[in-house]
Each structure stands twice: as C-alpha cells, then as structure tokens.
C-alpha positions as CSV (number, residue, x, y, z in Angstrom):
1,X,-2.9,9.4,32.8
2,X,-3.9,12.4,31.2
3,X,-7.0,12.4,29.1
4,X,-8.9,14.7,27.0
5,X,-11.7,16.7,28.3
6,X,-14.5,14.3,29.2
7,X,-18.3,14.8,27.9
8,X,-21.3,13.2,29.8
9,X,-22.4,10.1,28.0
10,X,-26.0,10.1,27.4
11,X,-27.8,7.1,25.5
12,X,-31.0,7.6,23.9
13,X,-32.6,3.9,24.3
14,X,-33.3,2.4,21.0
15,X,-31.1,4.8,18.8
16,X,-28.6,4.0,16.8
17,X,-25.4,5.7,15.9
18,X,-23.0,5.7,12.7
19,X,-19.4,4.7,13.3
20,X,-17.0,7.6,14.1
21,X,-15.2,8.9,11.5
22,X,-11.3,8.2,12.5
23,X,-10.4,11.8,11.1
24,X,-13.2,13.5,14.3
25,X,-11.8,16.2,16.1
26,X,-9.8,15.3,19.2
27,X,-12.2,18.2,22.0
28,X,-14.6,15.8,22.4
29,X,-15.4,12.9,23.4
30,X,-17.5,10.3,21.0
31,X,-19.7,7.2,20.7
32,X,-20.6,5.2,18.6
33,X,-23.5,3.1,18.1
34,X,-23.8,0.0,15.1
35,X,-27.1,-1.7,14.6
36,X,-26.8,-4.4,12.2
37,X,-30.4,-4.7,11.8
38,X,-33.4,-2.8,11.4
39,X,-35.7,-5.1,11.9
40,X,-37.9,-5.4,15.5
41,X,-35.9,-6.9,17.9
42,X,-38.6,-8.4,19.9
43,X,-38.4,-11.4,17.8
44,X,-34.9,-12.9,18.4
45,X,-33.2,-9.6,19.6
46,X,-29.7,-9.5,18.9
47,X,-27.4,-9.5,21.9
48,X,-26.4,-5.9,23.0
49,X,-22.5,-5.6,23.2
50,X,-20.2,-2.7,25.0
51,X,-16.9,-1.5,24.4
52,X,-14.9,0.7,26.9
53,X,-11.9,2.4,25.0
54,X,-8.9,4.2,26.1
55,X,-8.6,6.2,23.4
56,X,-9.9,6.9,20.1
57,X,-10.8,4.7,17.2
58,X,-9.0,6.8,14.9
59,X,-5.2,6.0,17.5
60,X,-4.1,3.1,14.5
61,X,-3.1,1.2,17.7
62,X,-4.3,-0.9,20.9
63,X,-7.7,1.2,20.4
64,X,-8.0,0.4,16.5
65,X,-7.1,-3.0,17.1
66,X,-10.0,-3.3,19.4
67,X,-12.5,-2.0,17.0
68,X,-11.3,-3.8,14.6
69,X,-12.1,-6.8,16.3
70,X,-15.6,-5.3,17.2
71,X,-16.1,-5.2,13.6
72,X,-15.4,-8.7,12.8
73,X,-17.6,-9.8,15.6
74,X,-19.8,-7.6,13.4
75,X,-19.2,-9.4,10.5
76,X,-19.2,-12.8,12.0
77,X,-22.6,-12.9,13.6
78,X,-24.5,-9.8,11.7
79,X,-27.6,-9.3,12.8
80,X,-27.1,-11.1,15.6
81,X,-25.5,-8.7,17.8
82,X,-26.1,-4.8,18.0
83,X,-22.4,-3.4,19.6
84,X,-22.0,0.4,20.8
85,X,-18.8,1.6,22.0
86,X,-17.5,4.8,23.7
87,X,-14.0,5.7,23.2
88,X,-11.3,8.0,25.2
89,X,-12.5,7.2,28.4
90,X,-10.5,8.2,31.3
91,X,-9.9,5.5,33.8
92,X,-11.4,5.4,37.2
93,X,-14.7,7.6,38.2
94,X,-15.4,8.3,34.3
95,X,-14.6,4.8,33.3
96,X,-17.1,3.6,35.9
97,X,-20.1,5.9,35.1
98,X,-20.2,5.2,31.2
99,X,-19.1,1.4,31.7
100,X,-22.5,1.5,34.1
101,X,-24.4,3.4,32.2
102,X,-23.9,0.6,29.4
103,X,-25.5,-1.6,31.8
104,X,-28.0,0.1,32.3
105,X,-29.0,0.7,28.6
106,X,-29.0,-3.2,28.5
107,X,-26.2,-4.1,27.1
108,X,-25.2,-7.9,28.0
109,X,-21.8,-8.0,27.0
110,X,-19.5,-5.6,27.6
111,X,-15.5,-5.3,26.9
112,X,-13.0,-2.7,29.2
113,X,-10.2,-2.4,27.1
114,X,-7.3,-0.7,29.2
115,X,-5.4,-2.0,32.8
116,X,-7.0,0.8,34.2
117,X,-10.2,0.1,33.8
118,X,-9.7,-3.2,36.3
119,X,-11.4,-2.2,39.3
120,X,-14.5,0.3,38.1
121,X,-15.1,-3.4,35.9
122,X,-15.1,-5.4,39.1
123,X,-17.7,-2.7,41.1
124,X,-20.4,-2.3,38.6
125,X,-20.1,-6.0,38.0
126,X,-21.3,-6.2,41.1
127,X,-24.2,-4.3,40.9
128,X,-25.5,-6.5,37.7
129,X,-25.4,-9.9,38.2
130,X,-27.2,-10.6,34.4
131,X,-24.4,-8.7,32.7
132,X,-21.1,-10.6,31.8
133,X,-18.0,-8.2,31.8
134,X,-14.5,-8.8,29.9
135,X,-11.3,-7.0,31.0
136,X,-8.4,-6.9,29.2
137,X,-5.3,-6.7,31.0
138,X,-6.3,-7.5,34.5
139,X,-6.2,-10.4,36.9
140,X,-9.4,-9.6,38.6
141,X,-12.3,-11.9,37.8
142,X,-15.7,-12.5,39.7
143,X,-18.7,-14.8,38.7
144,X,-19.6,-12.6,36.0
145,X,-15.9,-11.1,34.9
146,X,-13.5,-12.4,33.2
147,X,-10.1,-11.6,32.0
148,X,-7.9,-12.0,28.6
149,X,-4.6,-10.7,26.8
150,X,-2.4,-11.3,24.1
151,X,0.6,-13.5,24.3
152,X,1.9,-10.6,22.2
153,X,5.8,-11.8,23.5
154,X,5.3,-13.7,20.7
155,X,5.4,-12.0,17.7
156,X,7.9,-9.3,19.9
157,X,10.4,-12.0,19.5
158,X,9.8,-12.7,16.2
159,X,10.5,-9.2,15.5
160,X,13.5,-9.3,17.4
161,X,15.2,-12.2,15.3
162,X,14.4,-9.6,12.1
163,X,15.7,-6.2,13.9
164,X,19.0,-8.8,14.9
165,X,19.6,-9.4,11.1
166,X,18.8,-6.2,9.6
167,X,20.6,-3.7,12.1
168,X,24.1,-2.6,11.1
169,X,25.0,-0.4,14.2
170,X,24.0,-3.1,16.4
171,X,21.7,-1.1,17.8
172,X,18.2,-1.4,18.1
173,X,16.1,1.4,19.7
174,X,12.6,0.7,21.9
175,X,10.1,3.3,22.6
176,X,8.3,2.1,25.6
177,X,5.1,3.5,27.3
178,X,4.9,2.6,30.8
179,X,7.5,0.6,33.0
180,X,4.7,-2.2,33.6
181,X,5.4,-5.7,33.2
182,X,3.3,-6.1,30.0
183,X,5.5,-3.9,28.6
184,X,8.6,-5.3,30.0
185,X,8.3,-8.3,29.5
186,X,7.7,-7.2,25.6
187,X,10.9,-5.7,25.8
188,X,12.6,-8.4,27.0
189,X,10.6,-10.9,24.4
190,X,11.9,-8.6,21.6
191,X,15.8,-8.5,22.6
192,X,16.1,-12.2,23.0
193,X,14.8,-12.7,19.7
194,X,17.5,-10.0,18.9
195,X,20.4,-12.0,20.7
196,X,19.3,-15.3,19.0
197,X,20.1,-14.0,15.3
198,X,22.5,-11.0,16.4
199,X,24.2,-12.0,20.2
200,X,26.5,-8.4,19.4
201,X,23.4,-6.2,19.4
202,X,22.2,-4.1,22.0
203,X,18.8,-2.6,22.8
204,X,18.4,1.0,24.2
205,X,15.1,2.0,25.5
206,X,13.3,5.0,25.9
207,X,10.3,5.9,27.8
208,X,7.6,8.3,27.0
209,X,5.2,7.9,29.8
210,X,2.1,7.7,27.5
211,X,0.2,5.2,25.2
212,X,-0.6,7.3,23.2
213,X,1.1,10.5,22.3
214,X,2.7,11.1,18.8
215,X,4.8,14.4,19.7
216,X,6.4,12.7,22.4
217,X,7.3,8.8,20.3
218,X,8.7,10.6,17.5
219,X,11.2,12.7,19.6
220,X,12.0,9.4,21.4
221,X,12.7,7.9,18.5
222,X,14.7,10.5,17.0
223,X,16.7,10.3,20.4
224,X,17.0,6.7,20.1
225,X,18.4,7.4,16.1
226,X,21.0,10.0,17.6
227,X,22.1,7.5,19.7
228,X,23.0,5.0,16.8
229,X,19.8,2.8,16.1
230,X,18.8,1.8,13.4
231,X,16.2,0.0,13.8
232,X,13.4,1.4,15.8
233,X,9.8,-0.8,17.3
234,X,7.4,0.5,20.1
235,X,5.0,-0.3,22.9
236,X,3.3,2.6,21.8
237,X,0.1,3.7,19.6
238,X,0.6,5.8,16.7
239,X,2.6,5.9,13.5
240,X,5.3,8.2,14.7
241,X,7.9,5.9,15.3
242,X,7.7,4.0,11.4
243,X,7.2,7.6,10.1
244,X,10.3,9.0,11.1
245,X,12.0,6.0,10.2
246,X,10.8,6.5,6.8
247,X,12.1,9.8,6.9
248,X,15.3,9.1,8.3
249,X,15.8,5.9,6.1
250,X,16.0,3.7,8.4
251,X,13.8,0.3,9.3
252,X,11.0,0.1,11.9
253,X,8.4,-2.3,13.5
254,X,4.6,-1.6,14.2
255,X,2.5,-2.2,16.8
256,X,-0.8,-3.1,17.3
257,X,-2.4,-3.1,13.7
258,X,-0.1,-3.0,10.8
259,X,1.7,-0.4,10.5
260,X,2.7,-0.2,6.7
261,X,0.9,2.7,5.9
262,X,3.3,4.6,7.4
263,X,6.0,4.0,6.0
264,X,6.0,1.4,3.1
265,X,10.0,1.1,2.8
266,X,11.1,1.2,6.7
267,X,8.3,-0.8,8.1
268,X,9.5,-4.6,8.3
269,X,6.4,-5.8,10.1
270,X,3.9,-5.2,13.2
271,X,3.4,-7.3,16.1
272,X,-0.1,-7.4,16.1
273,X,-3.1,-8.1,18.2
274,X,-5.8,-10.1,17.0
275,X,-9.4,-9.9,18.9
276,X,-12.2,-10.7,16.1
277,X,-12.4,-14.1,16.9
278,X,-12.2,-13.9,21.0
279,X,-14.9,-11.5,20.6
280,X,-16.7,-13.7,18.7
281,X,-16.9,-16.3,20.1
282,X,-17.5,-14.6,23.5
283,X,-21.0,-13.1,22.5
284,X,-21.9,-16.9,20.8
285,X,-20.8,-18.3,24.8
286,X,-23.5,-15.5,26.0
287,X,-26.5,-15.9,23.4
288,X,-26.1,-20.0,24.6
289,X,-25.4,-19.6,27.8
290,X,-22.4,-20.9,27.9
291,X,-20.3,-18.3,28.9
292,X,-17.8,-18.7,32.5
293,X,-15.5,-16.8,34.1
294,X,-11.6,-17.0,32.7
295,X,-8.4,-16.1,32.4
296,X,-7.8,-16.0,28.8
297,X,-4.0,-15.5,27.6
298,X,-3.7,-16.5,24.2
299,X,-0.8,-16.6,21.5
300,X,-0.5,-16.7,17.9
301,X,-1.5,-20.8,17.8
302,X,-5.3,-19.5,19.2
303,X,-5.0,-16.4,16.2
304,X,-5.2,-13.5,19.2
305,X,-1.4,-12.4,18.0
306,X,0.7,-12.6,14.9
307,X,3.1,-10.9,12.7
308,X,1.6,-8.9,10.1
309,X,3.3,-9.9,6.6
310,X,6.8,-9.6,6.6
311,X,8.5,-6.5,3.6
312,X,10.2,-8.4,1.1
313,X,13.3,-6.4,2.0
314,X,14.0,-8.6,5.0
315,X,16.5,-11.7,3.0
316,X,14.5,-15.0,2.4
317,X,16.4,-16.6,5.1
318,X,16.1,-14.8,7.7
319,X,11.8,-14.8,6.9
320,X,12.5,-18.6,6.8
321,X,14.0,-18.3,10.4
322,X,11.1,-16.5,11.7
323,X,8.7,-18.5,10.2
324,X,10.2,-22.0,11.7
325,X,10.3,-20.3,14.8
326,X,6.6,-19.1,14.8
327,X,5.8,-22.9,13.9
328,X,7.8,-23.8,16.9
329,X,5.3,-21.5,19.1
330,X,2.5,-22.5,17.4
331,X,3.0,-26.2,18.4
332,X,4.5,-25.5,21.8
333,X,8.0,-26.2,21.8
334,X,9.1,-22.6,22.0
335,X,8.7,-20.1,24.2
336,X,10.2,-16.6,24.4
337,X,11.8,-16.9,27.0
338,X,13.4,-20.7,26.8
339,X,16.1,-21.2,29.3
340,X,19.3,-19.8,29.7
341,X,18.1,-16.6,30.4
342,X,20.4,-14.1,31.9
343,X,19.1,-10.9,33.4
344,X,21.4,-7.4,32.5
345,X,23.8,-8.7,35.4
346,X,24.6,-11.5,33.9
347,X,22.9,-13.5,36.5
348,X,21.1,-16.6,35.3
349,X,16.8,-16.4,35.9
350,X,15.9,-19.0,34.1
351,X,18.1,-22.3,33.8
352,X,18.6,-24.1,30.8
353,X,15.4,-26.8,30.2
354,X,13.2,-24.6,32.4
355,X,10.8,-21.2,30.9
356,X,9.2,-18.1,32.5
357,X,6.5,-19.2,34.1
358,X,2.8,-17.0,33.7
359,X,3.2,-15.9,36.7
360,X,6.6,-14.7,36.5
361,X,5.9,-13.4,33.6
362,X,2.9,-11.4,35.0
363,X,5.6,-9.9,37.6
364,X,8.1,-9.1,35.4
365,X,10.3,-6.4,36.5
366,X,13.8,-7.5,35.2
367,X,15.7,-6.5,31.9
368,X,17.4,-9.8,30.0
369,X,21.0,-9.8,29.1
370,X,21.3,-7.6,26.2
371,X,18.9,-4.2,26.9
372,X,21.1,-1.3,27.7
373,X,19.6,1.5,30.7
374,X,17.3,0.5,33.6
375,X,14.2,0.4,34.7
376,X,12.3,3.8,35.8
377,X,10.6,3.6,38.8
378,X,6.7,4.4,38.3
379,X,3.9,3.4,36.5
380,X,0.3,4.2,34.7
C-alpha cells in the first residue's frame, strides 16, 4: 500500500511525549508518548506498552478505534502502565525497524495493528524473547505472539437487517477496501442481515483499493448513489461515505468508531470495534505473569464489537429486531452466517442446521446470495 513519506523514529529514553493532536499535518510521520506518572519508576515501574499503527490517530477509523482503546487501558490501570505509540507506519522494512526499536527502548508489551504488519511481528519476536507481541489480524503466533480480531460480522449483520428495512430502491451500496476475506466475509455478514428483513434487496459493491483514502470512498459512494443506493456502509476509514450521505439525503452506516459526527441525520449506526478492555486486560496477564500465546476472536458477548446506538429514525420495530437478534449472538444461538446459505450462484455452502466454520470463515472468498458484481482479483 501506499504510505506517506516515512521519518526515522528516534526515542529519547526516559522522555515523554504529549498525545498528537488529530488535526497534525499529514508530511510527517508522528509519535506519541503518554506517561501517566511522574513519579520514579524504580519503585513499581509501570509496564511499558507499544502501539504500531497503520495510519494516523486523527483517521476516525480502525486507527482511532485502536487509540481509543489505548486510552482506556490508560484509564483503567493509570499509573500502572506508561504506553507510546507510533502511527502511519508502512508495512514491512519500516514496520519492522520502529516495531524493534520499541523493543529496544524497553517496552514489554507491544500491539501491531494492521495484516501487514504479520511477519516483521513474528521476526523481531524472535530476537526478544522477554517481550510479548500482539498482532491483530494474523494467524501467526510464536511463544511470545499472539493473535486477536473482532467478530465484527456481527454488528455487519445487524446493520444489514436496518439497511433491509430502511432502503426504498432496494439497493444498498458497499464501499469495500481490499478483496481480503475479513472484508468479505463483512460483506457477506452485512447482506444476509439485509436478506433476513428485505429478501428483494440487493447489494452492489465498490472497491477502492485503500483503507484509508477519503477522495477515493466519497466518489465510490457517489457511484454507488448513481447507481440507485440508498443506503450506503463501508469497510473503509474516514467519514466520506456518511458525509455525502448527509449531503445527498440519504442514510449511511459507520465503521470503526461512531460515526455520527458526520452526519447526524443519515448516519443509522456504526459497526464498531471495541479494544479497551482486550488491551487491558492483556497488560494485567503481563504485569502477573500470566500472559500465553492465543488466538483471540471475539464478538460483541466478550464487548470487542457492537453497534454504536441506533438514530431514532430507524422505526421501534425494526430496533426491536436488531436488538433480539444481538441477544441471540450474545448467548450463542446465532451466528451470521446460520445455514441455508447460498453463494451468488445459487448454490448451497452451508446446509440448513450447520454455520461457517472459523476456518471457513478465515478463507472466505465467496459472495452470498444477494451481492451484485464479483470479486476483484488482488489484495493489500
């Protein structure tokens, strides 16, 4: 992916930084540093914490919901903890050398935040066998690595059954980043929640080839209105997409964070991700040694996704619906994908009584019944 210009990361030990304001300019690249206490930490120093991000702080999407959940981990343990992250870090040689260079500056802890970030996580892991590593979004794990992610399918179907009641085309637009299976299988999470309240609506899909980038969302979406929707969501990061539903009048889903602030009448609701308390409780398993190597994939009944609260535009029924159905995830007798489950051929995938399997699911690279357009060949 293509990545702002890149500027050495230098630590100076035992400073501390403010946190970066989310208006900075975007032709450089920033850290931050957030010392909780001032007090000597040679009597019960706090546990030093890293985070790796993709973008910046300021992106009011996967990034911001990341920092978010630094600061409640913040919150939660005070002066217990001492966290510094870098953001807008390209993935591979530059991801490596500042996700080593927070070893080196002795922090114990430390959280990679983007898919792409998998494998320079796995090879300085190696090189620091005191240091426990968290990657989000791979499958990679070692003694000292583990994984986690968001059941974020989830909430995606929950906003599905909405977009299914409040479209009157029948047609619901996506703005999708990468062809990945994560965001695939969102796709596919969100339409069948679609076909459950609406079985006559369809779902066109747009890709944009980029997390984050609000130019190239907001003329998606636009092409996505010209082709009927009305009703717009995203697998993308910035406010674009509820903006120009604003504009247009139309109604729109966040991602991410809640997205409200963009546009108070279209925005219906965010599917959002939820990482203070993993975080948390992560840096408590360190400081007592508790701490082992997992694969952590965790849905709204564990609070790492959730809807954020619905607009009061959406009728009282249909909140009712999608509030019975997030009880029914929340106790385990639903699942977004709950057999029958047709792919766009018609051809049954998943037989009645049976569900996606995790490691299907992980694979995903199959539309359901119901999403118009194919698949583009390619990935981040």
């Amino acid at each position: 992916m293509d990545r702002r210009n890149f500027l050495k990361y230098v630590t100076l030990a035992g400073s501390s930084f403010a946190l970066n304001s989310c208006s900075q300019g975007k032709n450089s690249k920033s850290q931050g540093e957030v010392s909780p206490s001032a007090s000597p930490v040679e009597v019960n120093e706090p546990l030093k914490v890293g985070f790796v991000y993709a973008d910046y702080v300021g992106d009011f999407g996967w990034t911001y919901a990341h920092d978010l959940g630094r600061r409640d981990m913040e919150a939660n343990l005070q002066d217990k903890v001492k966290t510094t992250f870098v953001e807008n870090v390209n993935e591979g040689v530059e991801a490596e050398k500042v996700i080593r260079q927070l070893a080196l500056d002795g922090n114990k802890l430390i959280f990679t935040t983007s898919l792409g970030y998998m494998n320079p996580t796995i090879k300085v892991a190696k090189d620091f066998s005191d240091v426990v590593f968290e990657h989000c979004r791979g499958y990679k794990r070692a003694a000292n690595v583990g994984t986690y992610l968001g059941r974020v399918e989830e909430p995606r179907y929950l906003t599905g059954m909405i977009a299914g009641k409040m479209t009157k085309s029948n047609v619901v637009g996506f703005i999708g980043a990468y062809p990945i299976p994560e965001v695939i299988r969102g796709i596919s999470a969100f339409t069948q929640g679609v076909r459950l309240t609406n079985p006559q609506a369809k779902v066109r899909v747009l890709w944009v080839q980029s997390w984050y980038d609000p130019a190239k969302e907001r003329e998606a979406a636009q092409a996505l209105v010209n082709l009927g929707a009305d009703v717009l969501t995203q697998h993308t990061d910035s406010g674009a997409v509820v903006q120009l539903a604003q504009e247009k009048g139309i109604y729109a889903f966040g991602y991410n964070t809640d997205m409200s602030k963009f546009g108070q009448k279209a925005h219906l609701t965010s599917a959002i991700n939820r990482w203070g308390k993993f975080y948390t409780d992560k840096a408590l398993a360190v400081m007592s040694n508790t701490w082992k190597s997992q694969e952590v994939w965790d849905g709204i009944a564990q609070g790492m996704v959730d809807i954020s609260p619905m607009n009061q535009v959406i009728p009282a029924d249909v909140q009712q619906l999608v509030n019975a159905k997030r009880d029914e995830f929340i106790q385990g007798t639903a699942h977004p994908f709950d057999g029958p489950v047709k792919d766009q051929k018609g051809v049954v995938r998943i037989p009645r009584g049976k569900v996606l399997d995790d490691q299907e699911q992980l694979a995903m690279d199959w539309y359901v019944e119901g999403i118009e357009g194919s698949i583009p060949k390619g990935k981040s």
